[in-house]
C-alpha positions as CSV (number, residue, x, y, z in Angstrom):
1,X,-18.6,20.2,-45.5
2,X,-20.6,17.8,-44.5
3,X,-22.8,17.1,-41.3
4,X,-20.4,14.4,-40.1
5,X,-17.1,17.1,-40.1
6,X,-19.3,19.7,-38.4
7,X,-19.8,16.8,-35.8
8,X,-16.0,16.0,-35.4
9,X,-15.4,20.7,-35.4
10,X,-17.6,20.7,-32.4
11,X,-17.0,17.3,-30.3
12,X,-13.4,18.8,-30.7
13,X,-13.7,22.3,-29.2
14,X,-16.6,20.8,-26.3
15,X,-13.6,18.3,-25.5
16,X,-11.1,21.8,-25.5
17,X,-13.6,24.0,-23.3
18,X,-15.5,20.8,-20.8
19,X,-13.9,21.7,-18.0
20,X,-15.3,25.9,-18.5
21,X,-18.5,24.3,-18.9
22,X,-21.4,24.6,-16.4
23,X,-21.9,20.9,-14.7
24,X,-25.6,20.8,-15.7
25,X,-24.3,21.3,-19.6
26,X,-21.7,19.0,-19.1
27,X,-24.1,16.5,-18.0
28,X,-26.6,17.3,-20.8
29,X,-23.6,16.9,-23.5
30,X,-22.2,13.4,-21.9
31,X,-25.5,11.8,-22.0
32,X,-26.9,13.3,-25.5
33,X,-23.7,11.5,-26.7
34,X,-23.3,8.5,-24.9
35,X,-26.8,7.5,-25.8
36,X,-26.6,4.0,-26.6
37,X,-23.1,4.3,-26.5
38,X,-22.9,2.2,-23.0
39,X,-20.4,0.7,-23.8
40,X,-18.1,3.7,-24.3
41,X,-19.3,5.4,-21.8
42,X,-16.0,5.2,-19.6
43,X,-13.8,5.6,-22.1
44,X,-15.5,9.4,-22.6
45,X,-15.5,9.6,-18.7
46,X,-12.2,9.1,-18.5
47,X,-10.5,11.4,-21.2
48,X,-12.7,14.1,-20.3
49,X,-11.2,13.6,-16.7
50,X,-8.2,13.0,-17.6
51,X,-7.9,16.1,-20.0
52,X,-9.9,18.4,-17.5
53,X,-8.8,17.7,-14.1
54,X,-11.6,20.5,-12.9
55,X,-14.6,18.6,-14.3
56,X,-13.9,15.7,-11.5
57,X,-17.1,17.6,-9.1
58,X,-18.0,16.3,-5.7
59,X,-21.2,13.9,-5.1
60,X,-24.6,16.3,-6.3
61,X,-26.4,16.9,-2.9
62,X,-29.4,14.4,-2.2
């Protein structure tokens, strides 16, 4: 295997287990990934809502 299927085994099971995640991890994931991807970063936004339902959290406190 090469590094690009190891990629594609775990993207796959964080997509499965994002909404068990911790928001903070979430968050660290989302943004490792989407790093100078801005122009998919709603697409990811919205299939990890739409998949998780849980992961839609409230505003973070100020």
């Amino acid at each position: 295997m090469n590094d690009k299927r190891f990629a594609e085994l775990l993207g796959n099971a964080a997509i499965s287990v994002w909404g068990d995640m911790p928001r903070d991890i979430q968050e660290a994931l989302f943004e490792t990934a989407m790093r100078g991807q801005d122009d998919l970063r709603l697409q990811l936004a919205k299939l990890l809502h739409d998949r998780n339902p849980r992961t839609q959290h409230p505003p973070r406190p100020v």
